[in-house]
N, CA, C and O atoms as a MOPAC input file, in Angstrom:
PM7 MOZYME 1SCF
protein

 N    174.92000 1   167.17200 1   111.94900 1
 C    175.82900 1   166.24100 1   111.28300 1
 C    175.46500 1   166.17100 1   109.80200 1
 O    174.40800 1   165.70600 1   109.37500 1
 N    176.61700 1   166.76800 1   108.94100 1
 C    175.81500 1   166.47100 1   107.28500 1
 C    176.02900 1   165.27000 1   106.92700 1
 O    176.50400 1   164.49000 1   107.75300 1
 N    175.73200 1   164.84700 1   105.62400 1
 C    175.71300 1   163.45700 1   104.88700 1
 C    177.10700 1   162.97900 1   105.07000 1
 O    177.82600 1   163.80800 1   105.62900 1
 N    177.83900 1   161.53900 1   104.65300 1
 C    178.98100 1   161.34100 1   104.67500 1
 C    178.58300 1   160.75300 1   102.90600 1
 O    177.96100 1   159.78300 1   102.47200 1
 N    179.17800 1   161.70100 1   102.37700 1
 C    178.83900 1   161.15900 1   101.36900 1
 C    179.28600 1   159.99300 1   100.53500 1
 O    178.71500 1   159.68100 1    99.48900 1
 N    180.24300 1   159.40900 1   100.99000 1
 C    180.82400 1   158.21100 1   100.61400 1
 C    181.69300 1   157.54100 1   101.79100 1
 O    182.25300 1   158.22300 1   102.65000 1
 N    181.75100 1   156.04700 1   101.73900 1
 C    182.12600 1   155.69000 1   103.10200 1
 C    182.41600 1   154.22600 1   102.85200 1
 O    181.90400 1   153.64900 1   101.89200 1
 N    183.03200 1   153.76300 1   103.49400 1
 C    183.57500 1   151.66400 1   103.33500 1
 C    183.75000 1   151.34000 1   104.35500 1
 O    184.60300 1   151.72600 1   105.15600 1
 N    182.75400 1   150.38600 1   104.48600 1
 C    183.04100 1   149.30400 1   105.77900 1
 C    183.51600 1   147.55900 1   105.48800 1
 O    182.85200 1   146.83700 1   104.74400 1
 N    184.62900 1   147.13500 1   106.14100 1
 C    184.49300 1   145.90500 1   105.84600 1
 C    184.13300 1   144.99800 1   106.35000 1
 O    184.28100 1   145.17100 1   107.56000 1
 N    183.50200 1   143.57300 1   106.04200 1
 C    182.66900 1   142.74600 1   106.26700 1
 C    183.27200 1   141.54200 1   106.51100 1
 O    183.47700 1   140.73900 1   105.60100 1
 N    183.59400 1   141.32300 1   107.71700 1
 C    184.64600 1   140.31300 1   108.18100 1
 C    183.85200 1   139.19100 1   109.40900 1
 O    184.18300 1   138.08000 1   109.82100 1
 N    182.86300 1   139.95500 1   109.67400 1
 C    182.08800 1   139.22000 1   110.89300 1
 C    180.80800 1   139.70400 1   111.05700 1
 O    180.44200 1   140.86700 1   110.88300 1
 N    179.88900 1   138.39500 1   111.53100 1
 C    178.59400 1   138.81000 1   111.07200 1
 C    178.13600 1   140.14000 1   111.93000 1
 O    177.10500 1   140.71100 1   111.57400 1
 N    178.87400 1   140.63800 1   113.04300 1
 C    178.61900 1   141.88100 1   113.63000 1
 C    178.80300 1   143.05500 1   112.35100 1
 O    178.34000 1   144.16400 1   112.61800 1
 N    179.20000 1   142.95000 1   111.50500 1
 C    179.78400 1   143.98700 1   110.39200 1
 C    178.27600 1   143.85600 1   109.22100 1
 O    178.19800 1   144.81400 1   108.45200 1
 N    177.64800 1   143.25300 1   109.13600 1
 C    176.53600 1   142.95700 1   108.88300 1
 C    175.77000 1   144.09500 1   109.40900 1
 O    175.33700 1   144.97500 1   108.66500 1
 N    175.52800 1   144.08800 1   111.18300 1
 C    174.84600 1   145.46400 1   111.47100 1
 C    174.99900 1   146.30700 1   111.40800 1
 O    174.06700 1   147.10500 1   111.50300 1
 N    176.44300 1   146.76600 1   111.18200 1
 C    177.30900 1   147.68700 1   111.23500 1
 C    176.76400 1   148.54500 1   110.14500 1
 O    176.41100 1   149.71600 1   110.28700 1
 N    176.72300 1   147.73200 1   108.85600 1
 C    176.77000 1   148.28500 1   107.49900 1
 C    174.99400 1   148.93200 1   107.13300 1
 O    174.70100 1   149.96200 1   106.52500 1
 N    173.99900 1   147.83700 1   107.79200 1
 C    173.08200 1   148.69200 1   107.09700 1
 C    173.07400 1   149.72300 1   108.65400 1
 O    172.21100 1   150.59300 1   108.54000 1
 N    173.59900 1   149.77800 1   109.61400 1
 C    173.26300 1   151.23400 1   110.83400 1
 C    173.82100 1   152.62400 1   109.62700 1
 O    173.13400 1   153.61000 1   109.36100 1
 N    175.46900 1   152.27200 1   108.95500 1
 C    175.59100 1   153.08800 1   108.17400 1
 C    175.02800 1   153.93700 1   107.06000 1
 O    175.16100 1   155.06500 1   106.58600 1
 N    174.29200 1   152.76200 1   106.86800 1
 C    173.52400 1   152.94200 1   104.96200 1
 C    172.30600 1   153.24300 1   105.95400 1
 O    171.66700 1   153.76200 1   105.03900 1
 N    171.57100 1   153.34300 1   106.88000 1
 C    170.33300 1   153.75200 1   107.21300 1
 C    170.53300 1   155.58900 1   107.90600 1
 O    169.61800 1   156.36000 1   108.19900 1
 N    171.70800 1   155.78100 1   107.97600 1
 C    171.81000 1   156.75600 1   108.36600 1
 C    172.57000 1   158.02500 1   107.03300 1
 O    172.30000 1   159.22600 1   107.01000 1
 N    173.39400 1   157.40000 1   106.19000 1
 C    173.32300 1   158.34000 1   105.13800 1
 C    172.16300 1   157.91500 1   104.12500 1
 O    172.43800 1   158.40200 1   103.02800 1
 N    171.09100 1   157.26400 1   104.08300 1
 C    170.06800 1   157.27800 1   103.47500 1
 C    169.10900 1   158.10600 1   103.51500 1
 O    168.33200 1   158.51600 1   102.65200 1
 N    169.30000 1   158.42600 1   105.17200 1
 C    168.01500 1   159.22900 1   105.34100 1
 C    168.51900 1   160.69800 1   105.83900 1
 O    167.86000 1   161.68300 1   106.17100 1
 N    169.98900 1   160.47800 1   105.76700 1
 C    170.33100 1   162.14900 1   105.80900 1
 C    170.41600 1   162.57400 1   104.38300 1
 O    170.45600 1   163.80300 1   104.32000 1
 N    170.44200 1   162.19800 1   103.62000 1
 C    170.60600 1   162.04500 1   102.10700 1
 C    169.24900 1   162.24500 1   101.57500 1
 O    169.13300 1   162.71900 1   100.44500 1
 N    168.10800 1   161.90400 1   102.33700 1
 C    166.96200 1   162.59300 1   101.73600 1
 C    166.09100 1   161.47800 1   101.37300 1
 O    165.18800 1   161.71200 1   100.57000 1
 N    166.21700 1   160.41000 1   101.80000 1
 C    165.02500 1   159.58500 1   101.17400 1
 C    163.91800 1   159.25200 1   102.14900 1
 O    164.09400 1   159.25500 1   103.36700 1
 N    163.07700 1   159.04300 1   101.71800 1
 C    161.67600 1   158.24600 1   102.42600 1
 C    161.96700 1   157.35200 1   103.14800 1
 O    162.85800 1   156.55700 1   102.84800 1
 N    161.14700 1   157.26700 1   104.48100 1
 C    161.10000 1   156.18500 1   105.22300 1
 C    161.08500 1   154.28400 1   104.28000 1
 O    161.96600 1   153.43800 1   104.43100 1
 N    160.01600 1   154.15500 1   103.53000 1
 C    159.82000 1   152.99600 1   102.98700 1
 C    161.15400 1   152.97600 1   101.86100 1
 O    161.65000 1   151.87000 1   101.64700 1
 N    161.83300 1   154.37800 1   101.02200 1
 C    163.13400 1   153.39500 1   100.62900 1
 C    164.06200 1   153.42600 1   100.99400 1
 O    165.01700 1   152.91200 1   100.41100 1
 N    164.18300 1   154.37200 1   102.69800 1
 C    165.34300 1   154.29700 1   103.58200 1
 C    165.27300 1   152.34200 1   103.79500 1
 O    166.23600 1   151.61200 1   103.56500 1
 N    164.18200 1   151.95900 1   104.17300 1
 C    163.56600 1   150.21400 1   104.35600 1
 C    164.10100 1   149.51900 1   103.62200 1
 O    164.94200 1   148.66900 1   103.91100 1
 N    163.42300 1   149.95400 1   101.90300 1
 C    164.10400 1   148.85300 1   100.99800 1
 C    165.85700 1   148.96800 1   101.14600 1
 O    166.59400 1   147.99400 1   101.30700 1
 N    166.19800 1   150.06300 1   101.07000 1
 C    167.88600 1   150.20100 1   100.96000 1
 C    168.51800 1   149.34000 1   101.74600 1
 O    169.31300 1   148.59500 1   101.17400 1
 N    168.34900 1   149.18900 1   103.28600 1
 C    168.49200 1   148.67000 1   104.28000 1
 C    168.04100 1   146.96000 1   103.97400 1
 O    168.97700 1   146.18800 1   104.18400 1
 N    167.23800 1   146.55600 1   103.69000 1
 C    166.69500 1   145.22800 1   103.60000 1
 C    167.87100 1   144.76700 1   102.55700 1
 O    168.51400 1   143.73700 1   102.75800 1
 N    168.09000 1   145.57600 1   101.48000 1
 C    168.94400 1   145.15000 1   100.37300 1
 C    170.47800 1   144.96000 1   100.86600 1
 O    171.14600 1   143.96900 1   100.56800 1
 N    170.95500 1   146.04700 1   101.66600 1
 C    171.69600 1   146.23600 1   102.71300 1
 C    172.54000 1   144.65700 1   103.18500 1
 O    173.68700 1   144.24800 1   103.00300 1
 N    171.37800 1   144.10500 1   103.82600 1
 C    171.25700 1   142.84200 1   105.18400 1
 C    171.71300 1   142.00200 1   103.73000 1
 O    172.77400 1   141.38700 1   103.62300 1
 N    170.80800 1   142.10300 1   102.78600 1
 C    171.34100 1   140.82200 1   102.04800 1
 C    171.99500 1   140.71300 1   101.75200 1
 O    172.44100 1   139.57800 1   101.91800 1
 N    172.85500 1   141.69000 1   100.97200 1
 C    174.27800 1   141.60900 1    99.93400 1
 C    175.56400 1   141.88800 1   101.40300 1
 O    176.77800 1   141.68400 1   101.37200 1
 N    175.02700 1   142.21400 1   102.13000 1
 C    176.73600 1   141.76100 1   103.46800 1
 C    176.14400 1   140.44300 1   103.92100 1
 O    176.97300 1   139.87000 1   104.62800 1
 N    174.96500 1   139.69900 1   103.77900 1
 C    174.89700 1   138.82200 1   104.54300 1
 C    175.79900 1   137.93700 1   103.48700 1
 O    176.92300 1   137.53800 1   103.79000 1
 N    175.29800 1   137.72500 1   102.45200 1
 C    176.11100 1   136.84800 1   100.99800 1
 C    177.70200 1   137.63900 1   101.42200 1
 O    178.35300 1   136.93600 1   102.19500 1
 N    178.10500 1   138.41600 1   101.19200 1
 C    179.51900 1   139.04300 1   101.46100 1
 C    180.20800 1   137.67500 1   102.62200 1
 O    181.27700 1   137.06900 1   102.55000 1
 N    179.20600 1   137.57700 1   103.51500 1
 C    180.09600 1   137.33400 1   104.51600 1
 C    180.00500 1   135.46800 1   104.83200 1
 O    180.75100 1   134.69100 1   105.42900 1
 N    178.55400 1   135.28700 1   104.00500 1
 C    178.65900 1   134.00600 1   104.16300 1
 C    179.36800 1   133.20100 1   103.16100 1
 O    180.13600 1   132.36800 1   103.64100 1
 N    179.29100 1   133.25300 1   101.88800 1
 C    179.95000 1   132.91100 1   100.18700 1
 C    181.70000 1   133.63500 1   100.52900 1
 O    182.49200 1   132.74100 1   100.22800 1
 N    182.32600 1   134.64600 1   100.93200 1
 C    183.53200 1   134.73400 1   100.80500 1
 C    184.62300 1   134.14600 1   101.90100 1
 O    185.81500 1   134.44900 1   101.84900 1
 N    184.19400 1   133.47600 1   102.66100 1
 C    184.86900 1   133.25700 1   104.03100 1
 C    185.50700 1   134.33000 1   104.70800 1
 O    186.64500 1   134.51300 1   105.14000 1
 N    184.07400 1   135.22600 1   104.67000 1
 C    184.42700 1   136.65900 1   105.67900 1
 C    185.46600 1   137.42900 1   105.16200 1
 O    185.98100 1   138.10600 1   106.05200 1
 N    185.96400 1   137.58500 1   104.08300 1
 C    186.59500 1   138.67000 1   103.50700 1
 C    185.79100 1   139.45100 1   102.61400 1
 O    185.53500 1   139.00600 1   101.49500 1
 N    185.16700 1   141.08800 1   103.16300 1
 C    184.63400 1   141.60500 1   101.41300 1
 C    184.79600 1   143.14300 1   102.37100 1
 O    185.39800 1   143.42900 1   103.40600 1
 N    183.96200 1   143.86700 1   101.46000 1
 C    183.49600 1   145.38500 1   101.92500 1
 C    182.42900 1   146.08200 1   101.13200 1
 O    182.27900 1   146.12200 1    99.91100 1
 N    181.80700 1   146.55700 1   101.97900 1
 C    180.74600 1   147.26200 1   101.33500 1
 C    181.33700 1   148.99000 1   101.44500 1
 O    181.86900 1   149.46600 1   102.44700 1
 N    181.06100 1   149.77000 1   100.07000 1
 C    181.03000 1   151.04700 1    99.71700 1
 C    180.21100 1   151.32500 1    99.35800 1
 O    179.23100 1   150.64600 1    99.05300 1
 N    180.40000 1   152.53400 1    99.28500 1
 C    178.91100 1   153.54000 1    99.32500 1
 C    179.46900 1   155.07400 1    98.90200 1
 O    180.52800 1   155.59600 1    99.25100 1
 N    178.56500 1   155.54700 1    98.16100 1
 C    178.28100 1   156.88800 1    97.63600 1
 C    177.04800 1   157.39900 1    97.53900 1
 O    176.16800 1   156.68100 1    97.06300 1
 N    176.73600 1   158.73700 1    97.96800 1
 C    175.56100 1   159.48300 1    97.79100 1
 C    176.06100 1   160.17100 1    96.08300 1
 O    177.11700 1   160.42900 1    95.50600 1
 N    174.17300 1   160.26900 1    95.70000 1
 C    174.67500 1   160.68900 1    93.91200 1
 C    173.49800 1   162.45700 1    93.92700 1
 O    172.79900 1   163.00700 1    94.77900 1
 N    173.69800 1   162.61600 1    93.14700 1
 C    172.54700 1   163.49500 1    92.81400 1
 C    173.07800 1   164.09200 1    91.58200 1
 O    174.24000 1   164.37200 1    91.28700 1
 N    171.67700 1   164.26400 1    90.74200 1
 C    171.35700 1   164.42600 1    89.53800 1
 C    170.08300 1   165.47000 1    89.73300 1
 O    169.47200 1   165.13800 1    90.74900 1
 N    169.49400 1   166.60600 1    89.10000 1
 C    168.60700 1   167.27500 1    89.37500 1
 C    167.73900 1   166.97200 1    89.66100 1
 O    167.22200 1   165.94100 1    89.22900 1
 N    167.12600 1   167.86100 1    90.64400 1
 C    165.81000 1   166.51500 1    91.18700 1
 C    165.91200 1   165.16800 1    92.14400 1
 O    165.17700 1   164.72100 1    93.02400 1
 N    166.97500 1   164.79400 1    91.65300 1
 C    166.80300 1   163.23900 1    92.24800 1
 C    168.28800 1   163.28100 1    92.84500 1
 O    169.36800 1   163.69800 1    92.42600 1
 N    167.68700 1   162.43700 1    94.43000 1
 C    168.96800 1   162.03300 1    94.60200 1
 C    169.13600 1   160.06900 1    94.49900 1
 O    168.15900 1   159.37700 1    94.21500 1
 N    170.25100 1   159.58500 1    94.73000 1
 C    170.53000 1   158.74400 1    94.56400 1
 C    171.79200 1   157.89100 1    95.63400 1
 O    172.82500 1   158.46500 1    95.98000 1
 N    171.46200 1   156.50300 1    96.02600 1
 C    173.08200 1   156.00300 1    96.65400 1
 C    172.76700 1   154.79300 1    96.21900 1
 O    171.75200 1   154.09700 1    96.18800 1
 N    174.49900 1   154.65300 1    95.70600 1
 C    175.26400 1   153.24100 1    95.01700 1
 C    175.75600 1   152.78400 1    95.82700 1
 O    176.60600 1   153.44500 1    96.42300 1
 N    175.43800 1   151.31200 1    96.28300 1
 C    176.07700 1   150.51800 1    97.07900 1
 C    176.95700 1   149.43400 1    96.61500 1
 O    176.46400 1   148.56000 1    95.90300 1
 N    178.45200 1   149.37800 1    96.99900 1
 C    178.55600 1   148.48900 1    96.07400 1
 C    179.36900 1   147.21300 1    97.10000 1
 O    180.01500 1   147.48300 1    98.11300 1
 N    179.17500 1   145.97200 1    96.61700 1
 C    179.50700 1   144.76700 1    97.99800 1
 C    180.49900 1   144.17500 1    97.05900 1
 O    180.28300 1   144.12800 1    95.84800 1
 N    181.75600 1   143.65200 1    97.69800 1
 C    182.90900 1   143.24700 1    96.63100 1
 C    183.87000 1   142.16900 1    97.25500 1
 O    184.95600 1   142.62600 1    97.61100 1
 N    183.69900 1   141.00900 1    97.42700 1
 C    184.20500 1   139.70800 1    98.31000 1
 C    185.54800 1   139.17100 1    96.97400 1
 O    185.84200 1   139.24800 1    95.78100 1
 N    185.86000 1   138.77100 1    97.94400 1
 C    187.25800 1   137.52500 1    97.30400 1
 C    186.95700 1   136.12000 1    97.60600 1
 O    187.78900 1   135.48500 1    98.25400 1
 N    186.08300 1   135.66500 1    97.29400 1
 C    185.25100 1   134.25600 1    97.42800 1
 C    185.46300 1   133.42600 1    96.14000 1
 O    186.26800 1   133.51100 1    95.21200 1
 N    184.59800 1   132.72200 1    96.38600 1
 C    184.59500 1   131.44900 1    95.42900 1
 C    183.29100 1   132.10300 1    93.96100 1
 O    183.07200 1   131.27300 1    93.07800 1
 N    182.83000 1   132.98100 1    93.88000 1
 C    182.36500 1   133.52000 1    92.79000 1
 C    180.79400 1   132.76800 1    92.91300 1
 O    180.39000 1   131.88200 1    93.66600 1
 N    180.09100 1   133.57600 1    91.77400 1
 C    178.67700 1   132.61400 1    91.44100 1
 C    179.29400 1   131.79300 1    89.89400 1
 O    180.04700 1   132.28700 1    89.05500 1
 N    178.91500 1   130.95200 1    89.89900 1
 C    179.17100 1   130.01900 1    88.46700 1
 C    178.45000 1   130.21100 1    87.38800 1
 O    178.85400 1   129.86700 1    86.27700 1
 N    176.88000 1   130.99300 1    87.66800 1
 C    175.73500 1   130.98500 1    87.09100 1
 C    175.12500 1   132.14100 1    87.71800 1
 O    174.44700 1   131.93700 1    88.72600 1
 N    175.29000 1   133.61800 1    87.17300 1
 C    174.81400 1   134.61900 1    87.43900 1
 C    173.62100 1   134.73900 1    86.99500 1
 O    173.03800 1   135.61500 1    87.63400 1
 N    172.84700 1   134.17800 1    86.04000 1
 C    171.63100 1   134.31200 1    85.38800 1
 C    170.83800 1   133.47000 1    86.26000 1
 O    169.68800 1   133.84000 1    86.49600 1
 N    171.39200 1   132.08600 1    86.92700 1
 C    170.55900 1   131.55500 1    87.70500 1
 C    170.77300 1   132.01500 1    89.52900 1
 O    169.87400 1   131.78800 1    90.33900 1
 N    171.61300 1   132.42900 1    89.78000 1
 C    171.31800 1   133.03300 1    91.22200 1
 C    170.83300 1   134.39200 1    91.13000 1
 O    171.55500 1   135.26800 1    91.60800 1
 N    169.73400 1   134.72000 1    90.59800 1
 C    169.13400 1   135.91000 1    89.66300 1
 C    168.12200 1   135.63400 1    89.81100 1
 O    167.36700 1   136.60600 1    89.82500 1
 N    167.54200 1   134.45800 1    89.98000 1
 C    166.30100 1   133.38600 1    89.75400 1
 C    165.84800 1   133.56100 1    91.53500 1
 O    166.49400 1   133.33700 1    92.55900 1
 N    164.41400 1   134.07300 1    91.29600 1
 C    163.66000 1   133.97900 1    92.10600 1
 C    163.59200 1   132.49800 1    93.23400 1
 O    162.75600 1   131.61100 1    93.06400 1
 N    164.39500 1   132.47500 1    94.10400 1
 C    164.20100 1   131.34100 1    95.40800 1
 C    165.25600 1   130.85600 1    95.07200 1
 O    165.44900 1   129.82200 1    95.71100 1
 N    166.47800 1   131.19700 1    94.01100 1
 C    167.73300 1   130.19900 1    94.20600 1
 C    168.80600 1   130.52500 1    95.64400 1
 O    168.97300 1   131.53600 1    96.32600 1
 N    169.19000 1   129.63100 1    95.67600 1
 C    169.94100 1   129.33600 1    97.32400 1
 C    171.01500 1   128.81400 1    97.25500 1
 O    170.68700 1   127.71600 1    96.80400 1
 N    171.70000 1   128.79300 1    97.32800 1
 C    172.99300 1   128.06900 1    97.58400 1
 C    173.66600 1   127.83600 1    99.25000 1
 O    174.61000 1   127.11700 1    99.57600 1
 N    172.83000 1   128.69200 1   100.08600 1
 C    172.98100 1   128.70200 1   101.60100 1
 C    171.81900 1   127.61400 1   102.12900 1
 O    171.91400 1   127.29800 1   103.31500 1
 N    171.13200 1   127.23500 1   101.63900 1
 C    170.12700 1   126.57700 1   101.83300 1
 C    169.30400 1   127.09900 1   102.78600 1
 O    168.94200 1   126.39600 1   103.73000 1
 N    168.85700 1   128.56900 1   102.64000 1
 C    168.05700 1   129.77500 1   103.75200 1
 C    166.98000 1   130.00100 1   102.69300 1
 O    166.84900 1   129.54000 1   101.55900 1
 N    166.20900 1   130.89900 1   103.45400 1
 C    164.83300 1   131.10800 1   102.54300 1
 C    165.16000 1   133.00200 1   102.59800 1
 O    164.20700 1   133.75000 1   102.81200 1
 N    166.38000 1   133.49200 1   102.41100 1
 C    166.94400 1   134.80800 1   102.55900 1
 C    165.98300 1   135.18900 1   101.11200 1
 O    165.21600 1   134.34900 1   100.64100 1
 N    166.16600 1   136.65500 1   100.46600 1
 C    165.21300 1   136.74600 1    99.49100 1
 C    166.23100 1   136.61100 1    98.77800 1
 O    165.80500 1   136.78100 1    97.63500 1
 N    167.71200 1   136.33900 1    98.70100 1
 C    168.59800 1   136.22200 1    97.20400 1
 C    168.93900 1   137.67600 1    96.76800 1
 O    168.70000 1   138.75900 1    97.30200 1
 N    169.69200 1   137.27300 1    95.41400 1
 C    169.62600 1   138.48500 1    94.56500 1
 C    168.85500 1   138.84900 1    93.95800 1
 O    168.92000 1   140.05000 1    93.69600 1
 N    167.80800 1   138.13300 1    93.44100 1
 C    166.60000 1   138.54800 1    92.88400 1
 C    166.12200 1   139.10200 1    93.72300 1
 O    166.30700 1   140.25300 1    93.32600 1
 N    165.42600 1   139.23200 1    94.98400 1
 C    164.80100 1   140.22200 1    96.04800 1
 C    165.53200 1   141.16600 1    96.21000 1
 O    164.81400 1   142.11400 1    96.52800 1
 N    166.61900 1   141.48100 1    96.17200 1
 C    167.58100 1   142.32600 1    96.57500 1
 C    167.34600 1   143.45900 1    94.59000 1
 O    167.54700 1   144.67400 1    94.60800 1
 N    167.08600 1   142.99700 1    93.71400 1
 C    167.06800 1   143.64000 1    92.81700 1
 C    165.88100 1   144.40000 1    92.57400 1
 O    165.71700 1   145.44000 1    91.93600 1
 N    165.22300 1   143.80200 1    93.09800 1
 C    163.13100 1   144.12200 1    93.07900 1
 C    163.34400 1   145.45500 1    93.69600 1
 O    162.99700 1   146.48200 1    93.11400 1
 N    163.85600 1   145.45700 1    94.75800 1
 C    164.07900 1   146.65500 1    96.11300 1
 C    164.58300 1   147.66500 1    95.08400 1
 O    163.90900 1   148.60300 1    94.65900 1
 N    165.88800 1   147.36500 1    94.71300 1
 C    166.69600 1   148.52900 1    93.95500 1
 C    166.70900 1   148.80400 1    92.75700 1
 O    166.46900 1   147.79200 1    92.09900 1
 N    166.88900 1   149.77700 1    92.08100 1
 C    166.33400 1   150.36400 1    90.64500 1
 C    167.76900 1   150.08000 1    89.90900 1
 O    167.54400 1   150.23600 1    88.70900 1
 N    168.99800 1   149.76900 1    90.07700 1
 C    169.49200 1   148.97600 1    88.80100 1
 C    170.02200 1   148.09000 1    90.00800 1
 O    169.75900 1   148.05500 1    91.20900 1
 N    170.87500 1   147.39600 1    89.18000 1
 C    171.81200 1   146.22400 1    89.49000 1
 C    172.68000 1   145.81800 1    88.70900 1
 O    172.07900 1   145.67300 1    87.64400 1
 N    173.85900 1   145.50600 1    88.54900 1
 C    175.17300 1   145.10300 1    88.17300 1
 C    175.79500 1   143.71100 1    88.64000 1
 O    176.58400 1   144.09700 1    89.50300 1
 N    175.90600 1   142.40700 1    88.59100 1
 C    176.57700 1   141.76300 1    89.43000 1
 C    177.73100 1   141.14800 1    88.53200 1
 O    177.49100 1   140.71200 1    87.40600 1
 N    179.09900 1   141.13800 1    89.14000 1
 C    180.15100 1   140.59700 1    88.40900 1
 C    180.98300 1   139.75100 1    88.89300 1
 O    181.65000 1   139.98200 1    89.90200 1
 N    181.05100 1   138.35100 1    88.02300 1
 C    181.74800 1   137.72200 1    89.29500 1
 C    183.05200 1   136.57400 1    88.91200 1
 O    182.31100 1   135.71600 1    88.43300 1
 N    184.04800 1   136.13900 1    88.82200 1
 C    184.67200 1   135.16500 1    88.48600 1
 C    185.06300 1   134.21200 1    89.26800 1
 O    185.22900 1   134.43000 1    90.46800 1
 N    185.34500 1   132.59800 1    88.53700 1
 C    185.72100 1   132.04800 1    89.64700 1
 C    186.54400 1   131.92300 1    90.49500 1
 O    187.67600 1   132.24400 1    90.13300 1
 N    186.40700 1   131.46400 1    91.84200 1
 C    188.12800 1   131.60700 1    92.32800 1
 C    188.84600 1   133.23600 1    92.86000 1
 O    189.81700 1   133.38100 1    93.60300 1
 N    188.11600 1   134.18900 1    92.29000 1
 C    188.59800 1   135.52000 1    92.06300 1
 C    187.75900 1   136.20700 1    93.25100 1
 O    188.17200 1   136.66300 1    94.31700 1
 N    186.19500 1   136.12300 1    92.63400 1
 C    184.94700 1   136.98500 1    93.82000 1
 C    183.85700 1   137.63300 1    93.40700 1
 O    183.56100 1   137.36000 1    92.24300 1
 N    183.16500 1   138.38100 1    93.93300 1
 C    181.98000 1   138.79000 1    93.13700 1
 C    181.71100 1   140.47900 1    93.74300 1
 O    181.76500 1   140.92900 1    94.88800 1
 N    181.38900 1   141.17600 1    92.33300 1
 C    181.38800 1   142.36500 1    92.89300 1
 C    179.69800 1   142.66300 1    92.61800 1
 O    179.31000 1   142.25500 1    91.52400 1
 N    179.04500 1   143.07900 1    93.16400 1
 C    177.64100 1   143.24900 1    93.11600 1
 C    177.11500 1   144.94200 1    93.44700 1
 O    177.30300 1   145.31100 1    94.60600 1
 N    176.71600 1   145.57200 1    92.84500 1
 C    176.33100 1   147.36400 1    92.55800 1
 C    175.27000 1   147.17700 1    92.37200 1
 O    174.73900 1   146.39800 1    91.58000 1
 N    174.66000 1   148.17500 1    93.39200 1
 C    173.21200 1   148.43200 1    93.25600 1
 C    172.62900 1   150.05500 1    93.54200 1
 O    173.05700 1   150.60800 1    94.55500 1
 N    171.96800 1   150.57100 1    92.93900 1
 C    171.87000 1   151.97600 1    93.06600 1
 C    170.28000 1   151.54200 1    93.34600 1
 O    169.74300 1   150.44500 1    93.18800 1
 N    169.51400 1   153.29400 1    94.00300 1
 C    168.67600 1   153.33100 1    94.33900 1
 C    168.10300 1   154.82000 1    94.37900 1
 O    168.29800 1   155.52800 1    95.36700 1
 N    167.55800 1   155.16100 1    93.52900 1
 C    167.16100 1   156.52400 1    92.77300 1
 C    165.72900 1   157.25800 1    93.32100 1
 O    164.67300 1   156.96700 1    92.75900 1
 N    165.75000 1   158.31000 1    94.54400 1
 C    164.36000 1   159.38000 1    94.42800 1
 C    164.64400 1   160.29400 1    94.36400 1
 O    165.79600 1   160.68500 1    94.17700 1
 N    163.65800 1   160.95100 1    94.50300 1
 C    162.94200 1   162.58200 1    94.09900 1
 C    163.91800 1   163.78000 1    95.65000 1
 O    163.86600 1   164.01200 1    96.85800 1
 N    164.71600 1   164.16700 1    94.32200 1
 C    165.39400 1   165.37200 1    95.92400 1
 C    164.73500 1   166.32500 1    96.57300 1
 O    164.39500 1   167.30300 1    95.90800 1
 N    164.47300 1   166.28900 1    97.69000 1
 C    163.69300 1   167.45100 1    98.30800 1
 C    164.10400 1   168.72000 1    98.96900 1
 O    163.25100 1   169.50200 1    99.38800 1

């Protein structure tokens, strides 16, 4: 079975939650990465559909692309809800902020894991959140 190199699932119920990182754990590691950042990808995964699904009232989708650049490969995940937005992107950024009132690791944990991050969001409108995650191609 080769890579799928790009793929969308949507996030409507917390079963779609497992759904998404079974996906992203399986073109991660057909895609060539290490066990520990097949892990982080996946951990980052759980968080940004878990926010998808809890902050939008179960409307979003997660996409995905495999990248490669010489040497390195790479996958962009990107999570994109029609919710009520963040108000304060600089502070749900902030190490232990919550708005679910969970001890989940946030977007700040979710950024630690992954090597960039993007989050965009308006009110009323939704929040689109991109995260890439960059190794060594073998």
């Amino acid at each position: 079975m080769g890579t799928q190199e790009t793929g969308e699932s949507p996030i409507k119920s917390e079963g779609d939650i497992v759904t998404c990182r079974k996906l992203i754990r399986i073109a991660a590691t057909e895609a060539g990465f290490g066990m520990t950042d097949v892990t982080r990808i996946v951990t980052a995964v759980s968080e940004l559909a878990r926010n998808v699904y809890v902050h939008s009232g179960s409307d979003g989708v997660m996409r995905w692309q495999i990248l490669s650049q010489p040497g390195q490969i790479g996958i962009e995940l990107v999570f994109q809800d029609y919710g009520k937005g963040i108000p304060d992107i600089e502070q749900a950024l902030e190490a232990g902020f919550t708005t679910a009132g969970t001890m989940g690791m946030g977007l700040s944990g979710v950024k630690r894991l992954m090597d960039e991050m993007d989050v965009k969001s308006e009110i009323n409108v939704g929040t689109t959140v991109t995260v890439t995650k960059w190794g060594r191609a073998k």
